[in-house]
Backbone as CSV, one residue per row, in Angstrom:
resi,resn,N_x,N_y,N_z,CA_x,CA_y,CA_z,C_x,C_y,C_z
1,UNK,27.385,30.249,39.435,28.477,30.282,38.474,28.001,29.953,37.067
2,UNK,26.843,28.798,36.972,26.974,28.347,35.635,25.812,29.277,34.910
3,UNK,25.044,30.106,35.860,24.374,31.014,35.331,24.799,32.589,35.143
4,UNK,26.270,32.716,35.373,26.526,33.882,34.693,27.558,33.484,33.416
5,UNK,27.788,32.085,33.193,28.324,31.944,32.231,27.419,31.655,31.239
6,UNK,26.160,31.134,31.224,24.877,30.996,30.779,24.015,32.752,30.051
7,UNK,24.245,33.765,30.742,23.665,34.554,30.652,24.899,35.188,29.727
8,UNK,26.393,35.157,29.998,27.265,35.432,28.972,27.220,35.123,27.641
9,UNK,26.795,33.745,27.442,26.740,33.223,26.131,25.448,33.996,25.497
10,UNK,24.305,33.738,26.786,23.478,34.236,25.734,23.433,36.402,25.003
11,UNK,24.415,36.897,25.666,24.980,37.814,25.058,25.481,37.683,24.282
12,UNK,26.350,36.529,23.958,27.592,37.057,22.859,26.529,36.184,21.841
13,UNK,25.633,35.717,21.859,25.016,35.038,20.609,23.820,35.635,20.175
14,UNK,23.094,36.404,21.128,21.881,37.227,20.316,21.614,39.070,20.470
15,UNK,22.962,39.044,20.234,23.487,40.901,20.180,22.538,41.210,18.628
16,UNK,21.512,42.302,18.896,20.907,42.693,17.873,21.848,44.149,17.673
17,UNK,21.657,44.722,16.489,22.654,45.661,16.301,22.060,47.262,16.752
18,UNK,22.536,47.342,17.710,21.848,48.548,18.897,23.102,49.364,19.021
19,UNK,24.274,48.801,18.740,25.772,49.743,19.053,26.583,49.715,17.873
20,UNK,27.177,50.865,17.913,28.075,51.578,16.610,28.796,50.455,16.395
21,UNK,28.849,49.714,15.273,29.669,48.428,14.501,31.054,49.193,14.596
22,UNK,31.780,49.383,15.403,32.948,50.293,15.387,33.969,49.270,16.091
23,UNK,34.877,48.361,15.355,35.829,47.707,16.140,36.533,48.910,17.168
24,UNK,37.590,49.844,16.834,38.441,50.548,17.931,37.602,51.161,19.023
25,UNK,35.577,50.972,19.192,35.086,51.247,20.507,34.904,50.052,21.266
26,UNK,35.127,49.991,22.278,34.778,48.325,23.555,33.567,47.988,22.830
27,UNK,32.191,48.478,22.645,30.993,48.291,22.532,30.764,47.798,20.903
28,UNK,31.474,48.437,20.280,31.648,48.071,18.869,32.302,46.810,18.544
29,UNK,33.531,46.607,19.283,33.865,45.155,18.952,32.923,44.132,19.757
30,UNK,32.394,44.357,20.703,31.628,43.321,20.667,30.217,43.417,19.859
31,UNK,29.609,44.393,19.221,28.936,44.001,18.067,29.543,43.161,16.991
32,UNK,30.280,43.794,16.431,31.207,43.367,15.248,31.400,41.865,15.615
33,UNK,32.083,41.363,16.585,32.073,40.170,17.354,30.812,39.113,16.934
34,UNK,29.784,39.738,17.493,28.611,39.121,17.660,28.071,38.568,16.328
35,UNK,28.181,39.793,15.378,27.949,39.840,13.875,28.108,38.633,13.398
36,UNK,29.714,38.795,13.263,30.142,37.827,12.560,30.191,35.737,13.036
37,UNK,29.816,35.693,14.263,29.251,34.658,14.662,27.712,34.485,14.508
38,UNK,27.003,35.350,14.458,25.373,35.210,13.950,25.584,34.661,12.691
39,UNK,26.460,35.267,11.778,26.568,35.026,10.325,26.885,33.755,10.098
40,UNK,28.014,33.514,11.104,28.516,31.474,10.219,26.980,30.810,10.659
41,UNK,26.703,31.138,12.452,25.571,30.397,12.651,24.455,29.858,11.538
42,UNK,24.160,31.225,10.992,22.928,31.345,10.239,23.523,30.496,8.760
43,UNK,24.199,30.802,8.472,24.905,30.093,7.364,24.787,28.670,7.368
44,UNK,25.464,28.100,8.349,25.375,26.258,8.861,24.962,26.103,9.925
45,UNK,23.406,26.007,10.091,22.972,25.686,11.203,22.940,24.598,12.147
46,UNK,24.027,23.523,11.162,24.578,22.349,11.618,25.509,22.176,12.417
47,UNK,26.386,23.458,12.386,27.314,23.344,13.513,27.124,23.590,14.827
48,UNK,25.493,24.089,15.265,25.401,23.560,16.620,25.382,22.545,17.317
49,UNK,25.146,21.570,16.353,25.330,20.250,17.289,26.707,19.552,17.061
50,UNK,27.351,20.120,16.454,29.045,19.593,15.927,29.987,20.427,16.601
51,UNK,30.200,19.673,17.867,31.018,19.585,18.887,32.258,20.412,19.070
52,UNK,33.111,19.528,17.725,34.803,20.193,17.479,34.238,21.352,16.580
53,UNK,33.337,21.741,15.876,32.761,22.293,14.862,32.927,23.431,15.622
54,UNK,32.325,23.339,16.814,32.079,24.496,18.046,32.789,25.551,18.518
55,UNK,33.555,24.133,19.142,35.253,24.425,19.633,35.624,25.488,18.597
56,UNK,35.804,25.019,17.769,36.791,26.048,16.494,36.092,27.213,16.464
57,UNK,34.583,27.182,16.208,34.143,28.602,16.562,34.120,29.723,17.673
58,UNK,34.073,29.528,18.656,34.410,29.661,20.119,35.611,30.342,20.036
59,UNK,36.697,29.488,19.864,38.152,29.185,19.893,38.292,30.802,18.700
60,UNK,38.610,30.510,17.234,38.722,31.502,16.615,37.796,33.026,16.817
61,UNK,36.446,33.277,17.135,35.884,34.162,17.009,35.615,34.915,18.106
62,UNK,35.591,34.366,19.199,34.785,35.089,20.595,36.096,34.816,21.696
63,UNK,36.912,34.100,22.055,37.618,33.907,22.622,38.995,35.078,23.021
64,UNK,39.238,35.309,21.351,40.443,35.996,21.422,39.851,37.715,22.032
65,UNK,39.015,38.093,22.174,38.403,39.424,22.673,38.477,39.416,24.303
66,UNK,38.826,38.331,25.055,39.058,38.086,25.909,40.358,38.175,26.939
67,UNK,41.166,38.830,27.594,42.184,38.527,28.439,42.621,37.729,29.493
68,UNK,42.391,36.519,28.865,42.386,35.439,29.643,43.524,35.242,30.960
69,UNK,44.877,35.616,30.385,45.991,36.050,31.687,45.824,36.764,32.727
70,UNK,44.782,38.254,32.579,44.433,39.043,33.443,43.200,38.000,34.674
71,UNK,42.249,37.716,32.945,41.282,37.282,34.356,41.585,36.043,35.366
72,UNK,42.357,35.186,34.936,43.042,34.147,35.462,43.814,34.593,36.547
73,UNK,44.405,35.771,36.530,45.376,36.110,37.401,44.539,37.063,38.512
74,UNK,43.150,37.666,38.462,42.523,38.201,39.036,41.556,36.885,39.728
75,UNK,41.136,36.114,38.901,40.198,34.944,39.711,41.098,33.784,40.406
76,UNK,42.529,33.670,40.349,43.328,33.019,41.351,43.932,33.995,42.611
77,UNK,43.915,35.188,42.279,44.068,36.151,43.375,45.449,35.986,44.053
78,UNK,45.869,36.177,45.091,47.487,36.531,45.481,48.112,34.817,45.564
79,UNK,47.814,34.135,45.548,48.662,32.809,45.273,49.337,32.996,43.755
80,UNK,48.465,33.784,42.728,49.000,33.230,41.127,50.537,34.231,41.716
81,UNK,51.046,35.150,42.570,51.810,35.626,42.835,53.435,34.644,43.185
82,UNK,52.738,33.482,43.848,53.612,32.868,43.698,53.704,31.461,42.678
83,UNK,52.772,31.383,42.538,52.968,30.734,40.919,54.288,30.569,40.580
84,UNK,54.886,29.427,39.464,55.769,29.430,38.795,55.437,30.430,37.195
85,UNK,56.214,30.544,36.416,55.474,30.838,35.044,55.061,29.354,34.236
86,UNK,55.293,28.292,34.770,54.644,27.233,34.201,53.807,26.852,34.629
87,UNK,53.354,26.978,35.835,51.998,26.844,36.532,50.817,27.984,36.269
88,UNK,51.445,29.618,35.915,51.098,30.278,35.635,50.185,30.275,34.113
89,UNK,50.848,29.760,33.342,50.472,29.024,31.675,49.819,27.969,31.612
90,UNK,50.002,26.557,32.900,48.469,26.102,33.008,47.209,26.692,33.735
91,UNK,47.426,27.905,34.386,45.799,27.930,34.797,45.342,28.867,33.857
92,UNK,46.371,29.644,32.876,45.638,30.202,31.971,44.687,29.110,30.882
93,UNK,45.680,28.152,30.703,45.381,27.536,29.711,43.994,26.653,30.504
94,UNK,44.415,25.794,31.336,42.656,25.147,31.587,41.604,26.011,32.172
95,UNK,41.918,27.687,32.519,40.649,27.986,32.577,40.356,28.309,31.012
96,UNK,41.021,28.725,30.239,40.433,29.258,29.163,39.509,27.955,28.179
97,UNK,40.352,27.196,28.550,39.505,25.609,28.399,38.426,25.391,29.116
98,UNK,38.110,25.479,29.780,36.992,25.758,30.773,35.784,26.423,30.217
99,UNK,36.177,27.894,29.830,35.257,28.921,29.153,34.808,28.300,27.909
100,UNK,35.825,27.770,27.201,35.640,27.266,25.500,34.456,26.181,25.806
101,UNK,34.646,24.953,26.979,33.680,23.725,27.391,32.207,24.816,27.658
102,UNK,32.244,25.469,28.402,31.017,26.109,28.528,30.162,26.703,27.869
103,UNK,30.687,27.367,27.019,29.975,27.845,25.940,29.732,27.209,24.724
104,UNK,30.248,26.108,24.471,29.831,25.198,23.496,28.654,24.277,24.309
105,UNK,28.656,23.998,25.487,27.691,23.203,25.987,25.905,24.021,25.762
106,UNK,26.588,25.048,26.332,24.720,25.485,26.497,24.898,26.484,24.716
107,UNK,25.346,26.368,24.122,25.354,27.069,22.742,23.506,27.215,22.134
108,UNK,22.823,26.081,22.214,21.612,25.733,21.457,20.739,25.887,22.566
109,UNK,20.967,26.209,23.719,19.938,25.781,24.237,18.818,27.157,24.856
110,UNK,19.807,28.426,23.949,18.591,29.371,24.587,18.640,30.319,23.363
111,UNK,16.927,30.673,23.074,16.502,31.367,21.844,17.514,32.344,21.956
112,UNK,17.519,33.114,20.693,17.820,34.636,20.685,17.368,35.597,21.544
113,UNK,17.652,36.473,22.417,17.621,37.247,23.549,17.296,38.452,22.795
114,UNK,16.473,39.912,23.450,16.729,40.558,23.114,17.751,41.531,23.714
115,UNK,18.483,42.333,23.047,19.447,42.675,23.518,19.825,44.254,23.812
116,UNK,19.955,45.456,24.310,20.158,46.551,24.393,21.692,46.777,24.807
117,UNK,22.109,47.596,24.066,23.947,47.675,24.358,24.239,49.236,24.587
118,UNK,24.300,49.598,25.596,24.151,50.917,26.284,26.065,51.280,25.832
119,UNK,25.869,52.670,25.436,26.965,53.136,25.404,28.043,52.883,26.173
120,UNK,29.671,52.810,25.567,30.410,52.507,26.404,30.706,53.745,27.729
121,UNK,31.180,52.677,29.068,31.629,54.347,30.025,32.786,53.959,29.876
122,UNK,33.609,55.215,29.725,35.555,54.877,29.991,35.696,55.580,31.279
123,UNK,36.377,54.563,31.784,36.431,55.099,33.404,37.864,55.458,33.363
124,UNK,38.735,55.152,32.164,40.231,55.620,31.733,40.537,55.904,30.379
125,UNK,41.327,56.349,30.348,42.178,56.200,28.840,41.788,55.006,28.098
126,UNK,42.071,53.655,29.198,42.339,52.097,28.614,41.421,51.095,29.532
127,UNK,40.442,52.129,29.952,39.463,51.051,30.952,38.121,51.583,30.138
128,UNK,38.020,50.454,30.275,35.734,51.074,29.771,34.842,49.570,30.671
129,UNK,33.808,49.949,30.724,32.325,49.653,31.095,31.321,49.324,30.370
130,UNK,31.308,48.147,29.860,30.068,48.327,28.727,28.568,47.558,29.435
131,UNK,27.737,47.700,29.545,26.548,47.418,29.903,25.658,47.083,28.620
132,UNK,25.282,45.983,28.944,24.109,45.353,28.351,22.462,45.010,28.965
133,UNK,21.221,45.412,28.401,20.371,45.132,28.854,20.095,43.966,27.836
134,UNK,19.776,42.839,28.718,19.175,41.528,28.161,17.345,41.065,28.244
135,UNK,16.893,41.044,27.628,15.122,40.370,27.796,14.800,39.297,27.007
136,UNK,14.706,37.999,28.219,14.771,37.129,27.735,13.269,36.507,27.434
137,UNK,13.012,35.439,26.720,11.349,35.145,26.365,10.680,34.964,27.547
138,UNK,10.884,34.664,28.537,9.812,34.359,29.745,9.962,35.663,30.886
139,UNK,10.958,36.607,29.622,10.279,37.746,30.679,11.424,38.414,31.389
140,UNK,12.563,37.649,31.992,13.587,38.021,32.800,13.991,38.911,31.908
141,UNK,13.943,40.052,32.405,15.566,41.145,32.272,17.121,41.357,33.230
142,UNK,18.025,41.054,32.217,19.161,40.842,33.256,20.163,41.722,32.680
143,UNK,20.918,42.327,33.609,22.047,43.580,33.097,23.175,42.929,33.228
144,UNK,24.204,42.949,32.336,25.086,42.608,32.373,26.294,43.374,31.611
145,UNK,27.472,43.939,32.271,28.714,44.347,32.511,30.135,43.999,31.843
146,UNK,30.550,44.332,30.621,31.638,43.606,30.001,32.707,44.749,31.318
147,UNK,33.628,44.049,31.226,34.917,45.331,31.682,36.045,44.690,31.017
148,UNK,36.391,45.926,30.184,37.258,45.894,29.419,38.584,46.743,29.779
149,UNK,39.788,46.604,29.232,40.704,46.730,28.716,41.340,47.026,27.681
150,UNK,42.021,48.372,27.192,42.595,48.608,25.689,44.075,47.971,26.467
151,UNK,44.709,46.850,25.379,45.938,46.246,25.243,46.166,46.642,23.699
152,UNK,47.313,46.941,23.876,48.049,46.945,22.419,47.696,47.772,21.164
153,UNK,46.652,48.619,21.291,45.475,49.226,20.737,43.995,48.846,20.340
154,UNK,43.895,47.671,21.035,42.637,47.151,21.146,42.123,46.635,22.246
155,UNK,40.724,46.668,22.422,39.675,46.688,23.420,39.672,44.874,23.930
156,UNK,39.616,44.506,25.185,39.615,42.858,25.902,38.748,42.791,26.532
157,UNK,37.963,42.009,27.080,37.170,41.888,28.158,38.217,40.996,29.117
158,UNK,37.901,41.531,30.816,38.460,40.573,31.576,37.857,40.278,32.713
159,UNK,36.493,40.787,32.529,35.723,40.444,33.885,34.249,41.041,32.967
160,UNK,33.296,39.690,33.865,32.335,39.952,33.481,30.980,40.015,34.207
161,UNK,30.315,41.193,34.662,29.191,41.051,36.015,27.994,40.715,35.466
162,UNK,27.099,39.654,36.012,25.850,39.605,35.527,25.227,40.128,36.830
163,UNK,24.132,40.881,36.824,23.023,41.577,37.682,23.811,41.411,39.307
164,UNK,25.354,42.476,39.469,26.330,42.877,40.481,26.824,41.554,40.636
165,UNK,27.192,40.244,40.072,27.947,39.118,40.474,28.929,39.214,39.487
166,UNK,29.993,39.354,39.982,31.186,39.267,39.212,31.862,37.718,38.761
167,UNK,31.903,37.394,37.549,32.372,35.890,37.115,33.815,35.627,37.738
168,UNK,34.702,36.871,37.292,36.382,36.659,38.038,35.875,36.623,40.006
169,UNK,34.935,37.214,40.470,34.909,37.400,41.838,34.616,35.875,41.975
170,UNK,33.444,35.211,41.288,32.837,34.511,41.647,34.347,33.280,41.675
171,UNK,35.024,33.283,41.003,35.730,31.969,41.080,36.831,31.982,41.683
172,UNK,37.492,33.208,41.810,38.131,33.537,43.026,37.558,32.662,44.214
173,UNK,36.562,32.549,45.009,35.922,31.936,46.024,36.499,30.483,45.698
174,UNK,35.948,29.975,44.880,36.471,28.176,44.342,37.399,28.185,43.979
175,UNK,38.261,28.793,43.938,39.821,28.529,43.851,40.348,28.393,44.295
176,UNK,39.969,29.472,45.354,41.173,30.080,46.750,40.909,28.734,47.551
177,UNK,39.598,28.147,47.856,38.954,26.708,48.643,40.367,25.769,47.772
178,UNK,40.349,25.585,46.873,40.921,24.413,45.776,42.354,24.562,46.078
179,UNK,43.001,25.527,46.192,44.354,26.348,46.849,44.949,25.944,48.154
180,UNK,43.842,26.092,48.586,43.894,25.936,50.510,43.845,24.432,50.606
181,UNK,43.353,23.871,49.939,43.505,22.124,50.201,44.145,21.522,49.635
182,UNK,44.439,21.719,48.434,45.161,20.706,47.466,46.797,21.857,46.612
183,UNK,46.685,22.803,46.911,47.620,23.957,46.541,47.471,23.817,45.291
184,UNK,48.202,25.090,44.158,48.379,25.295,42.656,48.319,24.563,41.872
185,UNK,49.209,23.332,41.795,49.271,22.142,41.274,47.840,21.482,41.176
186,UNK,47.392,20.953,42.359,45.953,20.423,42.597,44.672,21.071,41.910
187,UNK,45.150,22.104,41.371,43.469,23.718,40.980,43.989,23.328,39.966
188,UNK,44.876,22.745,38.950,45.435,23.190,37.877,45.026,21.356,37.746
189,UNK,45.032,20.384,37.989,44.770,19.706,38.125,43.453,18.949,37.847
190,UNK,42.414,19.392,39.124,41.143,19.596,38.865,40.659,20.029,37.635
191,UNK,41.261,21.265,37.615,40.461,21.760,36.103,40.892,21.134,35.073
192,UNK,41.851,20.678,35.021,42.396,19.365,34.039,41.641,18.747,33.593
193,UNK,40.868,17.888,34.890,40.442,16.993,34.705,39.068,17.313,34.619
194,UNK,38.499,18.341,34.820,36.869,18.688,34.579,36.913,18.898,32.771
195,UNK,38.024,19.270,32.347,38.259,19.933,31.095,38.297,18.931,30.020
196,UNK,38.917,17.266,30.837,38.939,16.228,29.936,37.772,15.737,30.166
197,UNK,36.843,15.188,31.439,35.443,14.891,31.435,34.594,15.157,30.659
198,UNK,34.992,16.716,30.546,34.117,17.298,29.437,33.995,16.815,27.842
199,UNK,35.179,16.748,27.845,35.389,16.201,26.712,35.213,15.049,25.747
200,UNK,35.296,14.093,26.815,34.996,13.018,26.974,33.709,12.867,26.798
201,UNK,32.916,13.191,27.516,31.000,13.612,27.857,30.889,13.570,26.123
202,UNK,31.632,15.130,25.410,31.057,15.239,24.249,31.196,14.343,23.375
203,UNK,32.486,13.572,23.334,32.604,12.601,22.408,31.750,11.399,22.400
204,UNK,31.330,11.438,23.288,30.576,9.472,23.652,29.103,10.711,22.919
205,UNK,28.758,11.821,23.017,27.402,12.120,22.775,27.565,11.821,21.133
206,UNK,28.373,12.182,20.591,28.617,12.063,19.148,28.787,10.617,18.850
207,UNK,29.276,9.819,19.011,29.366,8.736,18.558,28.023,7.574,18.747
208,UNK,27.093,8.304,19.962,25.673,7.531,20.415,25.124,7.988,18.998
């Protein structure tokens, strides 16, 4: 798990410009995406180690390209069916909290990648496929899979495969476990509380 969220980040942070800067293509907004987070990076190279600094970047720039309701509702699988809509709005909300903790954690900790961004496939009107080839310094090459979504007239990601492991598949598995023992409440719960740990973790690092 924590290595396809690991191999995610290091996509969305060392996209060299290999695909048409074209927001209205899937492949283009995530250049464009990428761009403009290389840019603050490079700008204040201080805000990698500044925590809330992070958050806000995360939060405003890379986040919203995301369909967090879909994938939430695909990685809780036929229980979010019976969901309330307020239970429904916390597992959006602490997984998307979840994603934001993760990618601020390992943010610094892996060089620039090189990156290849293979044309988008549209497998619909409002579905596409974007593939990335990744080569990392010690050599690994790893492929990795945006799947997107056009909402509203623009392109989402809501699932993401690193080398055939699907991130929504993958947590589907730890959920449905988290479901079966402790029910909706309890998953919504947990992640609560992994979400404040986290948090917690970062603050005591800042104040040492």
């Amino acid at each position: 798990m924590k290595r396809l969220l690991v191999m995610l980040l290091m996509l969305t942070l060392g996209l060299p410009a290999l695909a048409q800067e074209d927001e209205s293509t899937p492949d283009g907004l995530i250049m464009v995406t990428v761009r403009e987070v290389l840019a603050i990076v490079k700008r204040d190279k201080a805000i990698v180690s500044d925590q809330a600094r992070l958050l806000e970047l995360v939060d405003a720039r890379i986040l919203p390209h995301f369909d967090f309701t879909r994938m939430t509702k695909l990685a809780v699988g036929r229980p979010w069916r019976t969901a309330t809509p307020e239970q429904q709005d916390a597992l959006v909300r602490e997984f998307r909290a979840m994603l934001v903790r993760t990618y601020t954690k390992v943010f610094s900790t892996y060089p620039d990648p090189e990156v290849e961004v293979k044309s988008a496939k549209l497998l619909s009107e409002d579905e596409s496929t974007v593939r990335t080839i990744i080569r990392v310094s010690d050599g690994r090459v790893v492929t990795i899979d945006y799947e997107m979504k056009k909402i509203d007239g623009g392109w989402k990601a809501f699932d993401v495969t690193v080398e055939g492991i699907s991130l929504v598949t993958s947590y589907r598995g730890s959920f449905a476990d988290e479901i079966k023992q402790v029910g909706i409440d309890g998953l919504i719960k947990t992640l609560s509380e992994k979400n404040r740990e986290a948090s917690d973790v970062a603050s005591a690092r800042k104040k040492g």
